[in-house]
C-alpha positions, 0 to 999 in steps of 0.5 A: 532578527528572525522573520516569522518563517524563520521560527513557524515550525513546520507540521511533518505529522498527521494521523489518521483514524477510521475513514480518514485513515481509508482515504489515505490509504485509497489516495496512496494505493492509486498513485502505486498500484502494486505492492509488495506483499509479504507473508509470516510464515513458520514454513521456514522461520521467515518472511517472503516477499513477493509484488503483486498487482492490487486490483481494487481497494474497497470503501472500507479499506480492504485490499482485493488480489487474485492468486492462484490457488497452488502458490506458495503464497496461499499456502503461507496464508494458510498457516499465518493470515498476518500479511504487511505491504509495502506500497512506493507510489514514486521516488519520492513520496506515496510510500504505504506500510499496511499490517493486517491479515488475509483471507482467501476464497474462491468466490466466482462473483468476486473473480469475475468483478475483479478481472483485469485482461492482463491477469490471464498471464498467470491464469492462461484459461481466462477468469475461469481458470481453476486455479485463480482465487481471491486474497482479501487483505484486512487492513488494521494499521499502517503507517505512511511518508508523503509530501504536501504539496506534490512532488513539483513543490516538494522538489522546488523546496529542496532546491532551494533549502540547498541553495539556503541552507534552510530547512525547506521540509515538505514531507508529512508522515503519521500513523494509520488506524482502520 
């Protein structure tokens, strides 16, 4: 005879719409805080990969860089505003795909909002090098893998499925609409 947790079945999916889906997405980013962000580019028929360090995620959702104005980066968002990140928050959960597009300024009060100490490795004349702009990523769909319950329970419930042999899963993942 089965017990009542051998047949519950586990609910491994959960999307979100809206500001449920901004929240996820705000939730995810502060556990990584950087990303990989990646161009399409017709430059050369491919997709460029490259980390970058996010400096805030807004109410809404979107998603603030700063890149110097001479990058190859902004030269592929020039040509194509489609961007994809990818976010790990660690080895085995808070992982964030966004799609979206990208807008770039120079907008002097959002650098100066955006300003971490730690940038001035790449821009070595302070906030107000010449060269810094500002990435704005718009988000419009993702898609992400998480645990439910932290990575302590998640661990204790793989340990014991392998002792078991029963399925344990503590993972949850689903689909992001902004």
């Amino acid at each position: 005879m089965n017990s009542i947790d051998d047949n519950q079945e586990e609910k491994n999916r959960e999307n979100f719409v809206g500001s449920k889906a901004v929240e996820k997405i705000r939730e995810l980013i502060d556990k990584s805080g950087s990303c990989f962000f990646v161009t399409s580019t017709s430059l050369n028929n491919s997709h460029k990969s490259r980390p970058m360090s996010v400096q805030k995620t807004d109410e809404a959702g979107n998603i603030w860089f700063l890149s110097a104005k001479d990058s190859m980066k902004n030269m592929e968002l020039a040509a194509d505003t489609d961007v994809t990140l990818y976010f790990q928050g660690s080895s085995y959960s808070d992982f964030l795909e966004l799609n979206g597009h990208a807008t770039i300024t120079d907008d002097r009060a959002k650098i100066e909002e955006l300003w971490d100490p730690t940038v001035k490795a790449w821009f070595t004349e302070g906030k107000d090098d010449p060269r810094i702009s500002v990435i704005q990523f718009i988000p419009d769909s993702g898609y992400y893998w998480d645990n439910k319950h932290g990575n302590a329970v998640a661990g204790i419930k793989v340990l014991i499925s392998a002792i078991s042999g029963k399925t344990m899963d503590d993972s949850i993942e689903g689909t992001l609409k902004v």
